[in-house]
N, C-alpha and C positions, 0 to 999 in steps of 0.2 A: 354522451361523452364528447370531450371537446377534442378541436383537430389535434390541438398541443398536445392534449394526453396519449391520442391514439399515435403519433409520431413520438411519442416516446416510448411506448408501448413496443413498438415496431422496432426502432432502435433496441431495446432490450431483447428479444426475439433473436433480431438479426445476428449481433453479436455474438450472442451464447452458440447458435448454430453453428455459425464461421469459425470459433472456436473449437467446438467439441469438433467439427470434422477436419479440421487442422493438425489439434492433438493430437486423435485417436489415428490420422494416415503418420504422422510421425513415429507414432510410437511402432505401429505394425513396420512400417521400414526398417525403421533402426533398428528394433529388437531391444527396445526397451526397458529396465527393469520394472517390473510393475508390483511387484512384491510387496508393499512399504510394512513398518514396523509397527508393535505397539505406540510406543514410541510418538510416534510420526502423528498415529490417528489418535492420541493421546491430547498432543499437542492443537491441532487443529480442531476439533471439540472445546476446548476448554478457552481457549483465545475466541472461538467465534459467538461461542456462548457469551462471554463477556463483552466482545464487540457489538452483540445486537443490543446489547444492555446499554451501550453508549461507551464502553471504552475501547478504543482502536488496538485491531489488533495485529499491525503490522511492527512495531516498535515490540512488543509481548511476541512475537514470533521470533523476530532478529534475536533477543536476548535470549530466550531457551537454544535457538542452535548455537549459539556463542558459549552460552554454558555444556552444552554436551559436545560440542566440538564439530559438527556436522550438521549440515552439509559443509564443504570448503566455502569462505568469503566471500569467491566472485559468484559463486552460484545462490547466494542467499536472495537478491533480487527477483532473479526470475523462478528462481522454488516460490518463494513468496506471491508473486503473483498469479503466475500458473495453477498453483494450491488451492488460490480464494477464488479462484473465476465463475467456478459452478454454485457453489452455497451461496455467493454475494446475491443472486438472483432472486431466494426464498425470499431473502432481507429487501430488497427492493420494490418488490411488490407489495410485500406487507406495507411500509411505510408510505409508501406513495399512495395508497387506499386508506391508510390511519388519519394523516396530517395532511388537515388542503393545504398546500401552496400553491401561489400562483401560477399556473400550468404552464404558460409562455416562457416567465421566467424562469421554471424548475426543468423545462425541456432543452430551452436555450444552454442554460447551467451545466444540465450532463451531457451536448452533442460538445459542448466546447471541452469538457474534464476530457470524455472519449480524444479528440484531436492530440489535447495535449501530450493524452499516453500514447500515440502513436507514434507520436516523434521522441519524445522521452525513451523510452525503452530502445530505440530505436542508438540511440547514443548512450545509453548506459548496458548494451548489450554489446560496446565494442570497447568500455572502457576498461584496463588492463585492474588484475587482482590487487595493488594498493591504492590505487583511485578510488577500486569501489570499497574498500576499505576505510576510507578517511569521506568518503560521502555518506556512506553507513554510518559511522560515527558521530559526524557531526550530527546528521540525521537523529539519531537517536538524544544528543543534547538538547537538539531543539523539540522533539519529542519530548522530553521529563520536562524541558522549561515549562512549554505547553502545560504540562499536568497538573504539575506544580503550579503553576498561576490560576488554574481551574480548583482544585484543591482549595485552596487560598480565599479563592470568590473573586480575585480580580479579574478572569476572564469568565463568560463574558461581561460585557458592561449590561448587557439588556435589552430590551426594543418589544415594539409589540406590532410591526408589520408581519406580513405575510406575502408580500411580494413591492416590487420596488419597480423604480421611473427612472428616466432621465440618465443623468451621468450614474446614477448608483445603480443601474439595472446594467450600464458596459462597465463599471468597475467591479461590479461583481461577475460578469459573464467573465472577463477577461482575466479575472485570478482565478476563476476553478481553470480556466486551460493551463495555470501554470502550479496550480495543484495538480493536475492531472499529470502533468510531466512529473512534478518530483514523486508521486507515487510510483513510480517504476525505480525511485531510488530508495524505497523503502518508506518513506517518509506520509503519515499515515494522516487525512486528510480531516477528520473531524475536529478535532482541537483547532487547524486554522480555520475551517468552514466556519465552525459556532462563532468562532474571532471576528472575523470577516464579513460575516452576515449580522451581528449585533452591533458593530462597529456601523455599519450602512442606516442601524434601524430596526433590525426586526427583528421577531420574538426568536429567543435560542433557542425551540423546540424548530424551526423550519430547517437548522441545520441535519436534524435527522434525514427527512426526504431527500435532501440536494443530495450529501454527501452519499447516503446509501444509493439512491438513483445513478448517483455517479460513479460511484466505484461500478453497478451492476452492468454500468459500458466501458468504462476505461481501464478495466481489470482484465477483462478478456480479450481489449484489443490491446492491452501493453504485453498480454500475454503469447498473441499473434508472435508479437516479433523476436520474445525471449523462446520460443517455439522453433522460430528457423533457424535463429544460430544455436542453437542447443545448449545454451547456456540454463539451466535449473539442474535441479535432480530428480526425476525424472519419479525414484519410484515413492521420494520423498514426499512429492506433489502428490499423489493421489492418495499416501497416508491424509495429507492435509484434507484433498477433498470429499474422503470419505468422513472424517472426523469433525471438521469444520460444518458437512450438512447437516450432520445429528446434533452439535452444538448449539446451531441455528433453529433449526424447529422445537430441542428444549427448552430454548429462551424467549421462544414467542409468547407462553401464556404468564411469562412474565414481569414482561415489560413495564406494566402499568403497577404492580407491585413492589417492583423491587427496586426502582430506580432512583428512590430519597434513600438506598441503605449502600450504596455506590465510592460514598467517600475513602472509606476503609480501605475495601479492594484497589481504592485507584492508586492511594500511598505504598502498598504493596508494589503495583505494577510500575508505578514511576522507579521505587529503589532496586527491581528486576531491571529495568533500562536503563538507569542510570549506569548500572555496571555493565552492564552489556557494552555501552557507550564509552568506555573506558578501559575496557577487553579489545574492543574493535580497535580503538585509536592507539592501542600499546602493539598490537598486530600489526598496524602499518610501518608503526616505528618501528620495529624487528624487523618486518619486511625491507625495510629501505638500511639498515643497518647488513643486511647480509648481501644485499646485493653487490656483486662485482663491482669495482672502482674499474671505469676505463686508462687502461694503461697506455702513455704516450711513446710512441715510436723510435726505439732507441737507434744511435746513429754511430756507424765507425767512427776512426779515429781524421777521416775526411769531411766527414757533415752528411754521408750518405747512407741512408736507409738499408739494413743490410736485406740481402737477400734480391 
């Protein structure tokens, strides 16, 4: 085994630890609800299932709680990440063992994804309920654009590398740190990965490895930080993570069968996000419609401020 692999190995390790014992002391303090619903593990099953399949499933997440009304909108980010942190792990080992890529590059790939969530969540875990609102949204358009163009056939163009040089080995290191950041805003990383990586040159199947490698670090450390300010919900996350693990281990045997019968499912799931995407962005608009007008300081009959 190469050093590359075993330092990414290690990486994956380290993070799910720092995680679960971060969670699990949060949740014991606070007194957390830990209950979660049908519902919940309903949802996390059926999205991870489909995401080990190759469709993302943070965009299919944001839109079923948009449809059921819950969790509240500022909490959809850090539910979301919180939720995937543990199942991403099954899915990362399996592909990084399926599909070689180039180890340097695939390890480079996920310490830079991991940074980026770290500061990402980091600012989307202080932004107020219609910001995260209208980045949710937008989020979700460029999600269906994504799909849509994947649909299509226009994305990706193609390639047949497996690993890369030169300025395309730091333009790609240096977009997954800034995938990494907007994953913490919902925005779900395979559609640009495949973009990103065929655009460079190489074959669209290496987008599996990177991007599930990469969510399997910068899911749990984006989750670090929605973790201490307590912004998720709490007992909704572990519907997720119970439901999203069994998702993922029924989609493992198959993978290699079912993934030319994908298109169907994926037009479905674009027109779920589409609307979600326009549920979010009419929320915001409500949201800033109700909000208080600052009123200006009214003055005697002097020019002086009363009171």
């Amino acid at each position: 085994m190469s050093v590359a692999r075993i330092v990414l190995y290690a990486c994956l390790a380290l993070v799910q630890a720092a995680f679960l014992a971060v969670w699990g002391r949060a949740a014991r303090r606070g007194k957390l609800a830990m209950r979660p619903t049908l519902g919940d593990m309903a949802i996390g099953c059926g999205t991870c299932f489909l995401d080990t399949l190759g469709i993302g499933n943070y965009a299919q997440i944001t839109a079923l709680f948009k449809l059921r009304g819950n969790p509240p909108d500022e909490l959809i980010p850090g539910t979301l990440n919180v939720g995937n942190a543990i199942g991403i792990i099954f899915s990362a080992a399996l592909f990084v063992e399926m599909i070689e890529v180039e180890p340097v590059l695939l390890t480079s790939m996920v310490v830079a994804a991991g940074a980026g969530a770290w500061i990402g969540a980091d600012i989307v875990s202080r932004l107020p309920r219609r910001a995260i609102q209208l980045l949710m949204g937008l989020a979700l358009l460029v999600a269906a654009g994504s799909f849509t163009l994947t649909n299509l056939g226009v994305l990706p163009p193609g390639g047949t590398a497996m690993g890369l040089s030169g300025w395309r080995f730091s333009a790609a290191v240096a977009a997954n740190f800034v995938l990494g950041a907007l994953m913490c805003a919902g925005i779900g990383n395979y559609a640009p990965s495949m973009a990103l990586l065929a655009f460079l040159g190489m074959h669209p199947i290496a987008a599996y490895p990177i991007m599930i490698a990469s969510d399997g670090v910068l899911i749990p450390v984006a989750s670090l930080g929605f973790v201490r300010s307590g912004r998720y919900a709490n007992a909704v996350a572990v519907g997720l993570t119970i439901g999203g693990t069994l998702g993922v281990l029924l989609a493992l045997p198959l993978i290699k069968t079912l993934s030319q019968h994908l298109t169907a499912m994926r037009w479905v799931v674009t027109a779920v996000i589409a609307y979600a995407a326009v549920a979010m962005l009419r929320s915001a608009l409500k949201e800033r419609a109700a909000a208080p007008l600052a009123m200006p300081a009214t003055t005697d009959a002097d020019g002086a401020a009363p009171g």
